[in-house]
DRENMAR-491498 format. One record per atom (N, C-alpha, C): residue number from 1; residue in three letters; atom name; x, z, y. Coordinates in pm, whole numbers, plus 50000, padded with zeros to 5 digits. Example, Ala and Ser with C-alpha at 12.3 -4.5 7.8 and 13.67 -1.06 7.14 Angstrom:
2
+-----+-----+----+-------+-------+-------+
|   i |  aa | at |  east |    up | north |
+-----+-----+----+-------+-------+-------+
|   1 | Ala |  N | 51319 | 50780 | 49431 |
|   1 | Ala | CA | 51230 | 50780 | 49550 |
|   1 | Ala |  C | 51320 | 50780 | 49670 |
|   2 | Ser |  N | 51285 | 50708 | 49775 |
|   2 | Ser | CA | 51367 | 50714 | 49894 |
|   2 | Ser |  C | 51290 | 50787 | 50003 |
+-----+-----+----+-------+-------+-------+
// end
This chain:
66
+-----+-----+----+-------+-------+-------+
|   i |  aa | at |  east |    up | north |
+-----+-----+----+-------+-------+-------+
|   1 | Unk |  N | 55281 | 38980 | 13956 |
|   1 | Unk | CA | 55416 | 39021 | 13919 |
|   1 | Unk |  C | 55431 | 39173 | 13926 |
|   2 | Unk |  N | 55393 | 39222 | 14003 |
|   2 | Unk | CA | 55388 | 39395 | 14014 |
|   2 | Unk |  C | 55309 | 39418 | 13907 |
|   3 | Unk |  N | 55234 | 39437 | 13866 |
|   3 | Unk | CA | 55166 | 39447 | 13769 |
|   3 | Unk |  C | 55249 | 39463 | 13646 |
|   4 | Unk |  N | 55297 | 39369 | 13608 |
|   4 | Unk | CA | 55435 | 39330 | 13491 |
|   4 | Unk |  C | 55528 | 39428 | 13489 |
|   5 | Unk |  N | 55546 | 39463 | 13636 |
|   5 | Unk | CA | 55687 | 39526 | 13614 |
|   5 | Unk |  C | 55573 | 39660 | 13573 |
|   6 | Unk |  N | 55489 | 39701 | 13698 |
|   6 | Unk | CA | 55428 | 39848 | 13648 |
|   6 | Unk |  C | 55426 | 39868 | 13509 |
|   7 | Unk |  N | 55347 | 39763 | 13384 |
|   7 | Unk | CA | 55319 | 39794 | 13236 |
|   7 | Unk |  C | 55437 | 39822 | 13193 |
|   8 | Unk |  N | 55602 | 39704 | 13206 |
|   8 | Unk | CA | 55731 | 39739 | 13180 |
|   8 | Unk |  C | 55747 | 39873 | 13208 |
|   9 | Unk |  N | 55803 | 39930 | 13338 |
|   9 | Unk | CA | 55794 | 40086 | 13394 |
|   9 | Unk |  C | 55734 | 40151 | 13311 |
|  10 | Unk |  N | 55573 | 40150 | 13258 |
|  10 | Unk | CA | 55530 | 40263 | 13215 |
|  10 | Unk |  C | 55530 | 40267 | 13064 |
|  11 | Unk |  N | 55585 | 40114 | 13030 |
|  11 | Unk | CA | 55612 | 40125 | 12874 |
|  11 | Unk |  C | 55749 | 40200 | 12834 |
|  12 | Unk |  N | 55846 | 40188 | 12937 |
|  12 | Unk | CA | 55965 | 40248 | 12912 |
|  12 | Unk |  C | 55984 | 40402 | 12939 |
|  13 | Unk |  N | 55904 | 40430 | 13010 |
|  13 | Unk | CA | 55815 | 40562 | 13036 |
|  13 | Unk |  C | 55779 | 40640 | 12892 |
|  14 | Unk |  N | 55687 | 40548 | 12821 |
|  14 | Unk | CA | 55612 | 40603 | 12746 |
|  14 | Unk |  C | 55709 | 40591 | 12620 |
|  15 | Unk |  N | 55784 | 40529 | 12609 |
|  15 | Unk | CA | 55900 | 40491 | 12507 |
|  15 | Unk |  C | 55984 | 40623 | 12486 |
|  16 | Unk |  N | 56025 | 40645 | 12613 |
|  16 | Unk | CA | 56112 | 40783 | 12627 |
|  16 | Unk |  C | 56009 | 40895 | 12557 |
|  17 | Unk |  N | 55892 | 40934 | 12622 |
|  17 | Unk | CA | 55860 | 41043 | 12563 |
|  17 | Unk |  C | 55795 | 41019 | 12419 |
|  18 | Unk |  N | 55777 | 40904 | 12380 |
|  18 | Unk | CA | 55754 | 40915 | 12237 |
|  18 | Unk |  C | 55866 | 40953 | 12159 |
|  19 | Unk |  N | 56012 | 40858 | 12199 |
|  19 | Unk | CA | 56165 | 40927 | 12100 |
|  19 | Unk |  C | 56131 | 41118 | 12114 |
|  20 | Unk |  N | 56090 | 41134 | 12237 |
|  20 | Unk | CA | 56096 | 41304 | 12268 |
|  20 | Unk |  C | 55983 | 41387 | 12151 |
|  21 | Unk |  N | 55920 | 41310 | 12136 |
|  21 | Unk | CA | 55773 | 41445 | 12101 |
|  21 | Unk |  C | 55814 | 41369 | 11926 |
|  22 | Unk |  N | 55866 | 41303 | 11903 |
|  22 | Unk | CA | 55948 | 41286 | 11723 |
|  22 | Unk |  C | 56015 | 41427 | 11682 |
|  23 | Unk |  N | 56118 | 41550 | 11805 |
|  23 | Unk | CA | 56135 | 41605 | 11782 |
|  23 | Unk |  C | 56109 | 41748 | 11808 |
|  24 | Unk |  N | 55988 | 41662 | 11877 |
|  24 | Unk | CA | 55944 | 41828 | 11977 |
|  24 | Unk |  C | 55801 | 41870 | 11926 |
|  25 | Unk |  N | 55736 | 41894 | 12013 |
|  25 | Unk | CA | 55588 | 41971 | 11945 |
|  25 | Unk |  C | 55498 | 41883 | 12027 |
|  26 | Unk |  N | 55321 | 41853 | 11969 |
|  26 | Unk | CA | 55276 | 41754 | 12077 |
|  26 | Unk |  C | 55224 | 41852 | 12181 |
|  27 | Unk |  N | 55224 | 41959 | 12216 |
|  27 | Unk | CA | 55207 | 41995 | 12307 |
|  27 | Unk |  C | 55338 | 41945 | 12456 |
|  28 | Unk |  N | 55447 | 41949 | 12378 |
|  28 | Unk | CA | 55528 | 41948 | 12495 |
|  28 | Unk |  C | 55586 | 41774 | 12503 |
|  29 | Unk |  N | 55511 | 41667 | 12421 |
|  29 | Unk | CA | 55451 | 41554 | 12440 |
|  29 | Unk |  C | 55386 | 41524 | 12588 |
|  30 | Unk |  N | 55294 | 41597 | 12549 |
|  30 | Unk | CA | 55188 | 41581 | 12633 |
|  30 | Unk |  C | 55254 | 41629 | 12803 |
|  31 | Unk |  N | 55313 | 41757 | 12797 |
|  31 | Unk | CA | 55395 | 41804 | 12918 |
|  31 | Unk |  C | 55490 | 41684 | 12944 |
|  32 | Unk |  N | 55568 | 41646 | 12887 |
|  32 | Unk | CA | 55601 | 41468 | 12917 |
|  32 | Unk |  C | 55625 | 41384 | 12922 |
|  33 | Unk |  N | 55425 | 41365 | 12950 |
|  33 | Unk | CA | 55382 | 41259 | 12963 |
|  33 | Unk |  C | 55360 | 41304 | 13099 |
|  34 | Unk |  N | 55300 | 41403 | 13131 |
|  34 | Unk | CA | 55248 | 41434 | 13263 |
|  34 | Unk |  C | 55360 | 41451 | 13352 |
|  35 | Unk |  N | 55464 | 41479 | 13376 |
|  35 | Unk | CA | 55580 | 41473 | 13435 |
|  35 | Unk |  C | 55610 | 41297 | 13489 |
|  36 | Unk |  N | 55664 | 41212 | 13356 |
|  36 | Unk | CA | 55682 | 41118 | 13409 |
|  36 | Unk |  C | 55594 | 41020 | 13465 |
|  37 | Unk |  N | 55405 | 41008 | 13449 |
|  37 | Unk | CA | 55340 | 40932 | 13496 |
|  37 | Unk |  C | 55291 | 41000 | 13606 |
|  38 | Unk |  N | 55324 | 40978 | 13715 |
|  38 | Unk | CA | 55267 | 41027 | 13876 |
|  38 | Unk |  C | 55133 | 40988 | 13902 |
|  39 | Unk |  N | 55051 | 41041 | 13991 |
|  39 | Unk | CA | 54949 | 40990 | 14023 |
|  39 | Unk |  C | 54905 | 40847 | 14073 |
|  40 | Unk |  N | 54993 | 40801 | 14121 |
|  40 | Unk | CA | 55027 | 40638 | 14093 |
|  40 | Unk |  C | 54981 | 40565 | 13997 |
|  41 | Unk |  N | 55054 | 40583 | 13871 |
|  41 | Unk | CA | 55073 | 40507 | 13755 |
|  41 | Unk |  C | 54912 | 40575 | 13718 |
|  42 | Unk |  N | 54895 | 40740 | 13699 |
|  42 | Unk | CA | 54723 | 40658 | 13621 |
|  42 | Unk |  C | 54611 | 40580 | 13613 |
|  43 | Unk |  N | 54650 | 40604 | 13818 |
|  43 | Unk | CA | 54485 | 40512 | 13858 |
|  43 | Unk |  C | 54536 | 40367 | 13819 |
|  44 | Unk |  N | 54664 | 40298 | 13863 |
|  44 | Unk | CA | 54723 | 40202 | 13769 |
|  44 | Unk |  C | 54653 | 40179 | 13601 |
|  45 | Unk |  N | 54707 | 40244 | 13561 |
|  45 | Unk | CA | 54674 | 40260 | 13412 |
|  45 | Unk |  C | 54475 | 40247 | 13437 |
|  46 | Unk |  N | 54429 | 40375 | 13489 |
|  46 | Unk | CA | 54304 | 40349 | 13454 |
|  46 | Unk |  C | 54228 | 40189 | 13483 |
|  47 | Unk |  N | 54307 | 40155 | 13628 |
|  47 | Unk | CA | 54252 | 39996 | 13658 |
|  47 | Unk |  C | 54259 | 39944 | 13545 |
|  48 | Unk |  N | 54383 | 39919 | 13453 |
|  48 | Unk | CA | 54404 | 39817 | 13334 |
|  48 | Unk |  C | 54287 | 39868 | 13237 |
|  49 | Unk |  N | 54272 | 39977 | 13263 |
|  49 | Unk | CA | 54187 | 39996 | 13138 |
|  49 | Unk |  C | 54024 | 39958 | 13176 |
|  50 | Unk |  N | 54013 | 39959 | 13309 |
|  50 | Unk | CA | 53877 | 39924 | 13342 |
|  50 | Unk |  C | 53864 | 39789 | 13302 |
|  51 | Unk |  N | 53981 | 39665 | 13312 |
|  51 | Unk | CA | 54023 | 39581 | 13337 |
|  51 | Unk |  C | 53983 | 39483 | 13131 |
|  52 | Unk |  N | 54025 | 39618 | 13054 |
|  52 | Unk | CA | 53983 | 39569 | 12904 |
|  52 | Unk |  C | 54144 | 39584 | 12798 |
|  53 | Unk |  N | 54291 | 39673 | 12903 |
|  53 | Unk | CA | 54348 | 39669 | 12856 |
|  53 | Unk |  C | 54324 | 39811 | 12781 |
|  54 | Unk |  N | 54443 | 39803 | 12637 |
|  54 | Unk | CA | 54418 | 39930 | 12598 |
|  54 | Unk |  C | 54521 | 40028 | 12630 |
|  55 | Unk |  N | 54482 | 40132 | 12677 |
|  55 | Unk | CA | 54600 | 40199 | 12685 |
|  55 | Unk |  C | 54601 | 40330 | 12586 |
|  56 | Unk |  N | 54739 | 40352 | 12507 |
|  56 | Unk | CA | 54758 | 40431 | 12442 |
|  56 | Unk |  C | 54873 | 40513 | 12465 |
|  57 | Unk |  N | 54831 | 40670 | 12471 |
|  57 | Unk | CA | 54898 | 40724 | 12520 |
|  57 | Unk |  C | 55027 | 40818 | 12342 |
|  58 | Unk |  N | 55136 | 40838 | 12419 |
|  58 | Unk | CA | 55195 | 40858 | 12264 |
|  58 | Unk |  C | 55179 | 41001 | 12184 |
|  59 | Unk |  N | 55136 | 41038 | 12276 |
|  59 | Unk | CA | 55125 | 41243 | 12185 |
|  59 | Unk |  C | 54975 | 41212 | 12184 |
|  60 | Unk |  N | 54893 | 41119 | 12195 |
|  60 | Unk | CA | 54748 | 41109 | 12137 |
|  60 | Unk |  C | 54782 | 41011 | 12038 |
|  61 | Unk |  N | 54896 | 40934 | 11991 |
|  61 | Unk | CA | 54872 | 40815 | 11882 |
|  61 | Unk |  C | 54898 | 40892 | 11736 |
|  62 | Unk |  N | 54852 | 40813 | 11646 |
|  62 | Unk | CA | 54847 | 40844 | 11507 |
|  62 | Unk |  C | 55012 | 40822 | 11469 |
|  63 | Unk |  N | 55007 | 40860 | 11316 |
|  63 | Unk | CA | 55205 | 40860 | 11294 |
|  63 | Unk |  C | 55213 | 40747 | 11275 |
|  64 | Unk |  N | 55136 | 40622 | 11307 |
|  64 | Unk | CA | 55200 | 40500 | 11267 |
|  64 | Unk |  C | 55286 | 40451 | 11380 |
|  65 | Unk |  N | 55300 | 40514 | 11488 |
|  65 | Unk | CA | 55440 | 40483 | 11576 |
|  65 | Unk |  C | 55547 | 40567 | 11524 |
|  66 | Unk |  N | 55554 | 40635 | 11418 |
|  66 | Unk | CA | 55682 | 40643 | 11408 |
|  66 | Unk |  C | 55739 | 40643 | 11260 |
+-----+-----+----+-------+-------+-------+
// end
């Protein structure tokens, strides 16, 4: 169940700064991204990814998110 909520959390996370970097530059994307994911959430994130999930980050995705 933690788990669930963490991906929720960091999808709504990553939700926010994608609406953001639509009007901003991907440099300041990338600034945040690093703001809102704490050192917490990567090794998080990296587990899932060791794990076989994918994770995509949004100032590295192509324009088909928007």
């Amino acid at each position: 169940m933690r788990i669930v909520r963490y991906i929720l959390s960091i999808n709504l996370c990553m939700m926010n700064v994608l609406a953001n970097t639509r009007s901003k530059s991907l440099l300041e994307g990338e600034r945040l991204e690093k703001k809102l994911l704490n050192e917490e959430d990567i090794l998080m994130m990296e587990h899932l990814k060791d794990q076989g999930f994918i994770i995509i980050y949004p100032s590295k995705a192509n324009n088909s998110f928007q």
